[in-house]
C-alpha positions in Angstrom: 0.0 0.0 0.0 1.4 3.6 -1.4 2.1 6.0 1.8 -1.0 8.7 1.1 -3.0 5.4 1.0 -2.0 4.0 4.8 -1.9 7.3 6.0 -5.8 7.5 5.0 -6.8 4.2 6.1 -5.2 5.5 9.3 -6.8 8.6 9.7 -10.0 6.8 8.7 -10.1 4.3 11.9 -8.7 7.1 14.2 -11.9 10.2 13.2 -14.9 7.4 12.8 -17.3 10.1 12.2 -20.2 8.8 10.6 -22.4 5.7 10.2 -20.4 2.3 9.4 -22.0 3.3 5.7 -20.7 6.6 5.8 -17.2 5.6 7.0 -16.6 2.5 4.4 -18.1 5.5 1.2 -15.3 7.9 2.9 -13.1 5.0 2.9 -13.4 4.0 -0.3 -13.1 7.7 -1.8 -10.3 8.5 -0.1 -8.0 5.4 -1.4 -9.2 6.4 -4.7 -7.9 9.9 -4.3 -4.4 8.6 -3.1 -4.3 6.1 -6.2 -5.1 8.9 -9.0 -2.8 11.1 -7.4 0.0 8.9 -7.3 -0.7 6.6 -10.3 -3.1 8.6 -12.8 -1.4 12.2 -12.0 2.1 12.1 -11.1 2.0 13.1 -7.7 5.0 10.0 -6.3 5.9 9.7 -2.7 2.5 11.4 -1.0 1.4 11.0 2.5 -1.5 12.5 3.7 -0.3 16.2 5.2 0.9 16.3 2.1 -2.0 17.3 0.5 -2.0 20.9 -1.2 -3.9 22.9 -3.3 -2.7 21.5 -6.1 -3.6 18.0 -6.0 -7.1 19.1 -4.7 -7.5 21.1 -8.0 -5.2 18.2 -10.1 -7.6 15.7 -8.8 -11.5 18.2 -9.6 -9.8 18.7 -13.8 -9.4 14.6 -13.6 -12.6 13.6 -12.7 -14.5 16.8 -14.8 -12.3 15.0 -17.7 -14.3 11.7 -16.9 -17.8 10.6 -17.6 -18.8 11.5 -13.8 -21.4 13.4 -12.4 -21.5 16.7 -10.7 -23.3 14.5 -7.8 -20.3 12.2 -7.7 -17.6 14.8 -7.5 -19.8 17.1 -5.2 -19.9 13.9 -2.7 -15.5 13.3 -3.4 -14.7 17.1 -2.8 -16.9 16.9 1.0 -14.2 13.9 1.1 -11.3 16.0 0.7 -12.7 18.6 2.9 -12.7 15.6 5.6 -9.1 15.1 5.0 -7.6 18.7 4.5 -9.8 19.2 8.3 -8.4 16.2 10.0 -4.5 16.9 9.0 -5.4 21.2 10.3 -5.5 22.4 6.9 -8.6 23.6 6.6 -7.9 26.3 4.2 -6.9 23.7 1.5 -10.5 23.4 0.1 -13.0 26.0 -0.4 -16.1 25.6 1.5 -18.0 27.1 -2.0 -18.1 24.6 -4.4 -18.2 27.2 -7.1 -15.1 28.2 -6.2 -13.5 25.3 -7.6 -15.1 25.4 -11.2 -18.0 23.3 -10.2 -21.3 24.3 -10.7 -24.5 24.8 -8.0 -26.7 21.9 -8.1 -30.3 22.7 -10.1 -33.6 22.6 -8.3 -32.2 20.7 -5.1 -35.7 21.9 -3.2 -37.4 19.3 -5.2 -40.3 17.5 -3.4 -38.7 14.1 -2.9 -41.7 12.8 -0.6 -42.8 9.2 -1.0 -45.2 7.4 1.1 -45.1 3.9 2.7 -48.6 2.0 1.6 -49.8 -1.1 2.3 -48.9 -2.5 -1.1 -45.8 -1.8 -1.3 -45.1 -3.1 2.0 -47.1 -6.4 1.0 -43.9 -7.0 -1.3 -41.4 -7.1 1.3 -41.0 -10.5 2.9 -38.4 -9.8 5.7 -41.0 -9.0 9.1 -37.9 -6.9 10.3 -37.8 -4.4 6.9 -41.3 -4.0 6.9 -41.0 -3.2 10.5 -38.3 -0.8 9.9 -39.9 1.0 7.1 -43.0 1.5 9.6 -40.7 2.9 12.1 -38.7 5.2 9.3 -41.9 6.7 8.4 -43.2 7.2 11.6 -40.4 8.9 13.3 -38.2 10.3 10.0 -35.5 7.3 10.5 -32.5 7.2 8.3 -32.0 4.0 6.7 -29.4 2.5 9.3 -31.2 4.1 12.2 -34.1 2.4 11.6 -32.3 -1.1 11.1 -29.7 -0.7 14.2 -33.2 0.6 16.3 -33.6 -1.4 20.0 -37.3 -1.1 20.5 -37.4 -1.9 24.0 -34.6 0.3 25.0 -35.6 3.4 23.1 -39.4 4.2 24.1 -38.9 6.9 27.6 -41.8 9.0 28.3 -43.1 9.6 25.0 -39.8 9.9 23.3 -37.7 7.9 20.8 -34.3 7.9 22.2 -31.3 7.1 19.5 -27.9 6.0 20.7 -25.1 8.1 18.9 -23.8 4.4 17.7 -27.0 4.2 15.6 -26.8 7.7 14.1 -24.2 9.8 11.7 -21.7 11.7 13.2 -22.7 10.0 16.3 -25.5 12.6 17.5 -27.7 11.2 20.6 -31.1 12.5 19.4 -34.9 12.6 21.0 -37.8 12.3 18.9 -41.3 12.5 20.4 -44.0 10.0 20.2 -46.8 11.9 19.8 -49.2 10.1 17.2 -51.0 7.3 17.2 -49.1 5.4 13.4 -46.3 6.2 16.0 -47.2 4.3 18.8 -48.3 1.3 16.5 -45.4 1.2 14.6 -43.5 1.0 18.1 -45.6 -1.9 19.6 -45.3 -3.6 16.4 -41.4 -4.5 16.3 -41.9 -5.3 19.9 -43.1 -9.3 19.0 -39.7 -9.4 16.7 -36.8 -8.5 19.1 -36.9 -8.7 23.2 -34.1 -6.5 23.9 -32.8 -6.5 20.5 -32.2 -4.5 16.9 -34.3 -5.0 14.3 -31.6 -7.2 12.3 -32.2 -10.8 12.4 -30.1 -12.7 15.2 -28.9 -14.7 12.6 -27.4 -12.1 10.4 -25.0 -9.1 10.1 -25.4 -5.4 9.1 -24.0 -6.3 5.9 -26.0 -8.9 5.1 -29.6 -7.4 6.2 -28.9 -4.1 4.4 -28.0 -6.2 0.6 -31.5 -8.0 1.7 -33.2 -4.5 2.8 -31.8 -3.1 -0.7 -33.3 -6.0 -3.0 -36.2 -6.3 -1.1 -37.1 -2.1 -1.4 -36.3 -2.3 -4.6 -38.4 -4.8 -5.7 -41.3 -2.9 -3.8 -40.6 0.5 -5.8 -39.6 1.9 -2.2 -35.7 2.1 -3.2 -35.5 5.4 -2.3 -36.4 5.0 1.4 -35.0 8.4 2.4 -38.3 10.1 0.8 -39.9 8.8 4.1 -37.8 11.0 5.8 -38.9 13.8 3.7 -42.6 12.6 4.4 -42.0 12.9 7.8 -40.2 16.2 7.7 -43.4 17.9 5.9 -45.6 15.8 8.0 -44.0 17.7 11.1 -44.0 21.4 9.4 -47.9 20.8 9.1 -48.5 19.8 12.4 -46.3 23.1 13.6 -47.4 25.5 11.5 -50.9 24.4 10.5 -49.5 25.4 6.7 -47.8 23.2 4.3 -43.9 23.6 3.1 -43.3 25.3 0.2 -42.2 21.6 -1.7 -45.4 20.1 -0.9 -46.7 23.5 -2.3 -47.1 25.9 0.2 -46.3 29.4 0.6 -42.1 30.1 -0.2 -40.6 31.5 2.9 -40.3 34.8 1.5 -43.7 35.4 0.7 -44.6 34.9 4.8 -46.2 37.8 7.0 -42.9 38.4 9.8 -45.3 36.3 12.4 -45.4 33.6 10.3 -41.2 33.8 9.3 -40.7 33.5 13.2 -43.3 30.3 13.5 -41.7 29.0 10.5 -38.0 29.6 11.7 -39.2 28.0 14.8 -40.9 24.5 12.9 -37.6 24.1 10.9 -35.2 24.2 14.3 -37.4 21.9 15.7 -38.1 19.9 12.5 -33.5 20.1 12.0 -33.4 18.4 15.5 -35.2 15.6 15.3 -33.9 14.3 11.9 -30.5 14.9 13.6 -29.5 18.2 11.7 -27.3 20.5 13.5 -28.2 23.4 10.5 -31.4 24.9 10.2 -30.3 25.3 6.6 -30.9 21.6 5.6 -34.8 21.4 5.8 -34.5 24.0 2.7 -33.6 19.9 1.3 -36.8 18.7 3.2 -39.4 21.2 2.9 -38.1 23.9 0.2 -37.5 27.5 0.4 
């Protein structure tokens, strides 16, 4: 293994920030950075505070040279931000992607919003998905939340309570139970696990998420997250008695200053329990 590729399989187990899905992506991004660098772009003998403006720019030309999308090299540049900030060089990467020749994303505030029905749950044959989907609906679960979940452990006084080792970056979050789909979904996973996750006994996290992603996908529910999105206008509703602009309510703009503040207010609240630390991010959720 080349030097700038230890060094980065180093600094990868030391800063676990992240999901186990999150660190294995960053992982696998980062290796392939060290190997175009050294192999594809002449940059021989690297380690990782080696890392420069330069190569950072060397490595944005190569992969706008190749068939990839602006998704793709959006995600690999948040990568090298991750590495220029854990070897105190945080000044190596623009925090504007625009800066570096690469152009803003189009309508991001797109509604992505899908719904969890009873046919498409019909076509999943694992009693733990379906019982995760239910729960991912219900409380605005990410994927691995929602599959590393302890039932027993996590209902307290009308709250969901998430372990940090069950969420990104680690964030302990509360989430309340206030509904009755909520409470049901909740008693239902109960029969499945006594003091356990909602992945089979029998099998690992690997295994259960490749059956999670063929069985979703065979159900036209691939794209999970959208119940997160579900839930996330769900919430503004219930807060604001209005719907969010993606579900086609009124922009943010366009609101009386009374109805800014109880809209500011929704989103903080709305940021917190999908485990946000920016208001900014339910623009993704709900629009602008």
């Amino acid at each position: 293994m080349k030097s700038s590729a230890w060094d980065l399989l180093q600094l990868n187990k030391r800063h676990r920030d992240g999901s186990i899905a999150t660190q294995k992506d960053r992982h696998r991004m980062l290796q392939l950075s060290a190997r175009q660098l050294e192999t594809e772009l002449g940059y021989r003998k690297m380690r990782a505070r080696s890392l420069k403006p330069k190569h950072v720019l060397a490595l944005i030309k190569h992969w706008q040279g190749q068939r990839i999308t602006e998704d793709t090299i959006r995600n690999r540049v948040s990568v090298l931000r991750w590495w220029a900030e854990k070897i105190d060089k945080h000044n190596i990467v623009p925090k504007r992607n625009t800066e570096l020749g690469i152009c803003r994303r189009g309508n991001r505030y797109l509604n992505k919003a899908v719904s969890l029905t009873d046919a498409k749950l019909q076509k999943i044959g694992c009693p733990y998905i379906r019982a995760s989907l239910k729960l991912q609906a219900a409380f605005g679960l990410r994927r691995e939340e929602a599959m590393k979940v302890c039932p027993v452990e996590t209902e307290r006084d009308d709250k969901l309570v998430l372990k940090g080792s069950w969420c990104k970056g680690g964030r302990v979050r509360e989430i309340p139970v206030q509904t009755s789909a909520q409470r049901t979904a909740l008693e239902n996973t109960k029969h499945l696990t006594n003091s356990g996750s909602l992945i089979p006994a029998q099998k690992s996290y690997k295994t259960h998420l490749m059956s999670w992603k063929k069985q979703t996908a065979r159900a036209g529910l691939s794209r999970t997250h959208g119940l997160r999105h579900a839930y996330a206008q769900r919430r503004y509703h219930e807060l604001t008695g209005r719907s969010c602009p993606a579900a086609g309510g009124t922009r943010t703009g366009s609101l009386s200053l009374e109805q800014q503040a109880e809209n500011r207010g929704a989103r903080q609240v709305i940021a917190e329990e999908l485990g946000h630390g920016r208001l900014e991010i339910t623009y993704v959720y709900l629009g602008k």
